[in-house]
PLY file of the C-alpha trace (Angstrom):
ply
format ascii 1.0
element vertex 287
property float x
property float y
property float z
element edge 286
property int vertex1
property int vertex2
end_header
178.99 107.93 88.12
177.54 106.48 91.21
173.96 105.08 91.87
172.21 107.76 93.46
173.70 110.35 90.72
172.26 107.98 88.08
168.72 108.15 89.94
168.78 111.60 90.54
168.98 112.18 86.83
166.76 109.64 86.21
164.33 111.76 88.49
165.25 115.12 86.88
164.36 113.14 83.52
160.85 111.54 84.28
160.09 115.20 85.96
160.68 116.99 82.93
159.14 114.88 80.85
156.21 114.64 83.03
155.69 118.28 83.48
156.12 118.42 79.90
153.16 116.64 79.25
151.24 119.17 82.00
152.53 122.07 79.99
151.42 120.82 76.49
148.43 119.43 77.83
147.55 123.18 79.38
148.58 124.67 75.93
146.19 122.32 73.74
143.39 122.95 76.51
144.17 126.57 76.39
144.04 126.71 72.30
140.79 124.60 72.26
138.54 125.86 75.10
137.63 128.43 76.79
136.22 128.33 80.44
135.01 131.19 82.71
134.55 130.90 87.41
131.92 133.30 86.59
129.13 131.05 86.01
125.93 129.78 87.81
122.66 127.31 87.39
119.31 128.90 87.52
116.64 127.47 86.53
112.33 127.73 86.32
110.95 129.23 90.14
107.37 129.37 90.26
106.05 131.33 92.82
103.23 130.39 94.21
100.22 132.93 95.45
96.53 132.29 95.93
94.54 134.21 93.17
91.42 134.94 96.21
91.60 135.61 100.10
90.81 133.61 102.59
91.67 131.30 105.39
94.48 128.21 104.55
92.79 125.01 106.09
95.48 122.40 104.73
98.71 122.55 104.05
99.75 119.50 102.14
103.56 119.75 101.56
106.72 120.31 103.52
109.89 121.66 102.74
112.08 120.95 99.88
109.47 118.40 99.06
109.05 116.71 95.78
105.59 117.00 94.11
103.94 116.73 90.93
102.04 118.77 88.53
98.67 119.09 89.63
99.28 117.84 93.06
96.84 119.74 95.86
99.67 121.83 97.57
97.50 124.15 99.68
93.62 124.29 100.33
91.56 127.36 101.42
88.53 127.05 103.65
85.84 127.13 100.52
82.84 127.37 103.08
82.17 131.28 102.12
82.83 130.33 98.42
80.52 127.44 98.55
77.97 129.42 100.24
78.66 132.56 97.36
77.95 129.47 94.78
74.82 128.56 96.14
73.52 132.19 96.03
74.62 132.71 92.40
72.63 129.64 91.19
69.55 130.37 93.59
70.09 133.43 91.72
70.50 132.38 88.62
66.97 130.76 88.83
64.87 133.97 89.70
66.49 135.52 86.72
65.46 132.49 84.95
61.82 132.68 86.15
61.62 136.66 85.33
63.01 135.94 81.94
60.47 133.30 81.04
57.62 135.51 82.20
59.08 138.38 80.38
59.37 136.44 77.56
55.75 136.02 77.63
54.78 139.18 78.13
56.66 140.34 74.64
55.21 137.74 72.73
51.83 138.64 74.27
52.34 142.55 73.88
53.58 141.85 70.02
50.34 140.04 69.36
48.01 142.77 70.75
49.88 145.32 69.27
49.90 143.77 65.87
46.23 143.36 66.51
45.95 147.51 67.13
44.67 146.42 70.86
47.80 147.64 72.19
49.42 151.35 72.25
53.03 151.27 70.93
54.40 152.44 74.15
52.87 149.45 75.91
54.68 147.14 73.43
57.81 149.06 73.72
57.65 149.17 77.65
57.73 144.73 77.42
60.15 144.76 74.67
62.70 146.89 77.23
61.77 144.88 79.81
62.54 141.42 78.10
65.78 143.11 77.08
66.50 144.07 80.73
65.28 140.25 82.26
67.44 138.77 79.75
70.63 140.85 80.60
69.90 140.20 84.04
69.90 136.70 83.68
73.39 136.81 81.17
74.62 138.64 84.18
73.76 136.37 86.59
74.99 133.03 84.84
79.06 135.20 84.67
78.57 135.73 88.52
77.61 131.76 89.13
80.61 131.09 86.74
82.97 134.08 88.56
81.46 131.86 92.12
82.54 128.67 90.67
85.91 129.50 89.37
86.78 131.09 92.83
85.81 127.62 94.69
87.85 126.38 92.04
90.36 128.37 93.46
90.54 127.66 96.91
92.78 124.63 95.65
96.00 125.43 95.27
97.89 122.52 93.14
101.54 122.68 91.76
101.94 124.00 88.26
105.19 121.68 87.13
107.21 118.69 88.79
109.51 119.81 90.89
110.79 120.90 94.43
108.80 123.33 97.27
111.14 125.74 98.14
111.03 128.88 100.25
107.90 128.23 102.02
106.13 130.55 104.34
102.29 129.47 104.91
101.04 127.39 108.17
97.49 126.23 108.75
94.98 129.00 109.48
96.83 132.18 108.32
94.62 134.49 106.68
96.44 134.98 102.52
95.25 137.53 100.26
95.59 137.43 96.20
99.32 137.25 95.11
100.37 137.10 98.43
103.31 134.88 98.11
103.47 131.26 99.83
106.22 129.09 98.30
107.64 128.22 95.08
108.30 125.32 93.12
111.45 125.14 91.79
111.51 122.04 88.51
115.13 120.70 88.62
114.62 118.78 85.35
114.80 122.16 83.55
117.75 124.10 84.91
120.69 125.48 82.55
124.04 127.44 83.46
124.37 131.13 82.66
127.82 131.21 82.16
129.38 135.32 81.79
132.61 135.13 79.01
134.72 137.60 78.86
134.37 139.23 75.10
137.55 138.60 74.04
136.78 134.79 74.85
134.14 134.43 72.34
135.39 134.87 68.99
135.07 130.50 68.03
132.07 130.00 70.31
128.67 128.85 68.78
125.79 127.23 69.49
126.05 123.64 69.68
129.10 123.26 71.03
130.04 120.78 73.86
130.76 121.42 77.21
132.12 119.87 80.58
131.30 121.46 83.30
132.71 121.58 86.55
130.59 122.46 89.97
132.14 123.23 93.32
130.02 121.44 95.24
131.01 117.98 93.26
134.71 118.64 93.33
135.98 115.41 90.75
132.50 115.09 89.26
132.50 116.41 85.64
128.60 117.17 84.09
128.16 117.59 80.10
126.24 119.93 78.24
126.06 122.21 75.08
125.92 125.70 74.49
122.51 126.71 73.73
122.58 130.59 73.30
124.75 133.81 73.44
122.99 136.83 75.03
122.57 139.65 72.48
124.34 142.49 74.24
126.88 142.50 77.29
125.50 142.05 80.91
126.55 145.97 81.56
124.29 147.14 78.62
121.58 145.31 80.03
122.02 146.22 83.43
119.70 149.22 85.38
121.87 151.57 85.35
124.06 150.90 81.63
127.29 153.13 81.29
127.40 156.21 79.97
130.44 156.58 77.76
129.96 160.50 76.68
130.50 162.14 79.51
134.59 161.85 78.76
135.61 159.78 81.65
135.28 156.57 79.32
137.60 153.89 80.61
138.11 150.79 78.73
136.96 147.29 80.62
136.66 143.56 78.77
132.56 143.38 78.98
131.01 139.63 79.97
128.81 138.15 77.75
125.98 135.77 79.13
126.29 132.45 77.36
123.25 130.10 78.33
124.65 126.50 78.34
122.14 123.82 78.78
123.15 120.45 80.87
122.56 116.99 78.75
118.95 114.79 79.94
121.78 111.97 81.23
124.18 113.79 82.93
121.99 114.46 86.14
120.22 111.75 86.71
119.94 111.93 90.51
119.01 115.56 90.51
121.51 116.38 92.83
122.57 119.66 91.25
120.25 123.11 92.81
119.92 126.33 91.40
122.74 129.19 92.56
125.56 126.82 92.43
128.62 128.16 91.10
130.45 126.09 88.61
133.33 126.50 85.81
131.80 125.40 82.01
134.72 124.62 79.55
133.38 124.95 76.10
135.34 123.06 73.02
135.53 125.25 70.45
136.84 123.05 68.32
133.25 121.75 67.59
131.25 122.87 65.12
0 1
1 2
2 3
3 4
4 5
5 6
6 7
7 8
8 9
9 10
10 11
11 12
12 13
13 14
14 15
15 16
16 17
17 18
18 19
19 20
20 21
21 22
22 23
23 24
24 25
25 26
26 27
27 28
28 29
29 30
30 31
31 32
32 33
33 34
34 35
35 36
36 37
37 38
38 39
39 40
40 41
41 42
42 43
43 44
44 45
45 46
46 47
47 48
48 49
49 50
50 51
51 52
52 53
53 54
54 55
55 56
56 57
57 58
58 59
59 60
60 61
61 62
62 63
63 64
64 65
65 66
66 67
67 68
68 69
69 70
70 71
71 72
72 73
73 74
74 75
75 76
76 77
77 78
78 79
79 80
80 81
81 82
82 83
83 84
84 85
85 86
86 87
87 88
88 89
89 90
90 91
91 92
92 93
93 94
94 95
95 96
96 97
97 98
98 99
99 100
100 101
101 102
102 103
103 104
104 105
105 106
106 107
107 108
108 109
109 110
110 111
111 112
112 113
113 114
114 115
115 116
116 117
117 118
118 119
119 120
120 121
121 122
122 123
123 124
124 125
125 126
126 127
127 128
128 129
129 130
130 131
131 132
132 133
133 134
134 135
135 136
136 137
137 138
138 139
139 140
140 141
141 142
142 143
143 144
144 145
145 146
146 147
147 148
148 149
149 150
150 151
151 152
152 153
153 154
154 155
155 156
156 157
157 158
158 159
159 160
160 161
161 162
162 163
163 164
164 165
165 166
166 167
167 168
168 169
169 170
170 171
171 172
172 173
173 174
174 175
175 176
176 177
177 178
178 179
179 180
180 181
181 182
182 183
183 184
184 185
185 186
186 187
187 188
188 189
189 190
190 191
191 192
192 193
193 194
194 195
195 196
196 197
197 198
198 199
199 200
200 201
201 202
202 203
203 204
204 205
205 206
206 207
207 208
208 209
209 210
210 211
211 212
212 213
213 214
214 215
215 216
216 217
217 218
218 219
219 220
220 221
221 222
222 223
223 224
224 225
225 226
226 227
227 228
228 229
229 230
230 231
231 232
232 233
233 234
234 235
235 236
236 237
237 238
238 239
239 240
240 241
241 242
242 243
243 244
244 245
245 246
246 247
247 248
248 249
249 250
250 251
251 252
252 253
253 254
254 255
255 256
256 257
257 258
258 259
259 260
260 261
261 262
262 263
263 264
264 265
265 266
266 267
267 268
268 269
269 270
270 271
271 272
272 273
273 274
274 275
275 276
276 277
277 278
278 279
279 280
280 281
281 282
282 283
283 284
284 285
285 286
């Protein structure tokens, strides 16, 4: 047998035993996970809308910027709220004034009438009145509160950490209540909502490890664990859900959702952003 015979085998030898390897390596994988394509992060979007109308006189963020909870994001002109609070305190001080003096009249009226020196109807008439001065002035201490809160309002700061995304305000554009104007998106709490077939998730459980694979990182592996399994397929949950007794029932493998959360570690950097698809592998092996 020549030399290049005895390579060629030698070839045909390491190939087989190579591919060998692939194949039982595919087999074990196969037998001890199960992965799904049809998966995607999502995460926490808070929309943000102002809660009064007004003018926007500052707009202090940018896109896809990172902020922090509490930051001042947006700030309404509070001149006409300012001007509303000063009116519901002077307010608040002539309600004061006629409460004090109706106060005095009752006390006065109750003394005369105990003394028979006034009618009953006269006492009555203060009593109602110091009843009326002092709802008055209840009333008028909510509307300085309702005044303050609003000024309160014309601050718009960012309920989380996180990223702006999706904004749409300038300075001077006129907003009204819930109007949207961005969002915040927090990238330190996103998870994977990952849709198994049925017939995938006979050995899955909570708890369970995963790797997952995203295809904007191709070669980067993330980790994680399975945190949940929906309670019903995504079709019986849908808006329209089948309806199987009307006799044209056709038999289709249903998806799951399975909500698998990523490990604190695994993305450091923050790099990964809600929508992207990826392919989570879970060992079901683990317990």
């Amino acid at each position: 047998m020549d030399a290049k015979k005895k390579k060629l085998i030698l070839f045909l030898i390491v190939a087989l035993a190579v591919g060998g390897v692939f194949i039982t390596a595919y087999i074990i994988n196969g037998l001890t996970s199960v992965s799904t394509d049809d998966a995607y992060i999502t995460g926490r979007i808070h929309s943000i809308a102002p809660k009064i109308p007004g003018t926007i006189k500052t707009v202090n963020i940018e896109d896809n910027q990172n902020v922090k909870k509490g930051s001042v994001l947006i700030e309404i002109d509070p001149i006409d709220y300012e001007l509303k609070v000063g009116e519901a305190q002077a307010n608040v001080g002539i309600r004061q004034a006629t409460f004090e003096q109706a106060t005095r009249d009752k006390n006065r009226a109750e003394a005369l009438y105990k003394d028979q020196v006034f009618s009953k109807e006269r006492f009555e008439n203060a009593t109602t009145a110091y009843n009326l001065s002092k709802a008055q002035l209840k009333a008028a201490r909510q509307q300085l509160k309702i005044a303050k809160r609003n000024l309160e309002y014309t601050k718009i700061c960012s309920p989380t950490d996180g990223y702006v995304t999706n904004k749409a305000v300038e300075e001077g554009n006129q907003v009204q209540p819930l109007q949207p104007l961005l969002a915040v998106v927090a990238l330190d709490d996103i998870w994977i909502v990952a849709n198994y077939k049925e017939t995938q998730l006979k050995n899955v459980h909570p708890g369970q490890r995963v790797k997952i694979k995203v295809d904007t990182y191709p070669g980067k592996v993330f980790t994680g664990k399975v945190d949940s399994i929906m309670a019903g397929t995504g079709a019986a949950f849908s808006l329209f859900p089948p309806e199987n007794a009307l006799g044209n029932y056709v038999k289709v493998v249903q998806r799951i959702p399975v909500k698998i959360v990523f490990d604190k570690t695994t993305d450091k950097d923050r790099i990964l952003r809600i929508g992207m698809s990826c392919i989570p592998s879970i060992s079901t092996i683990d317990k």
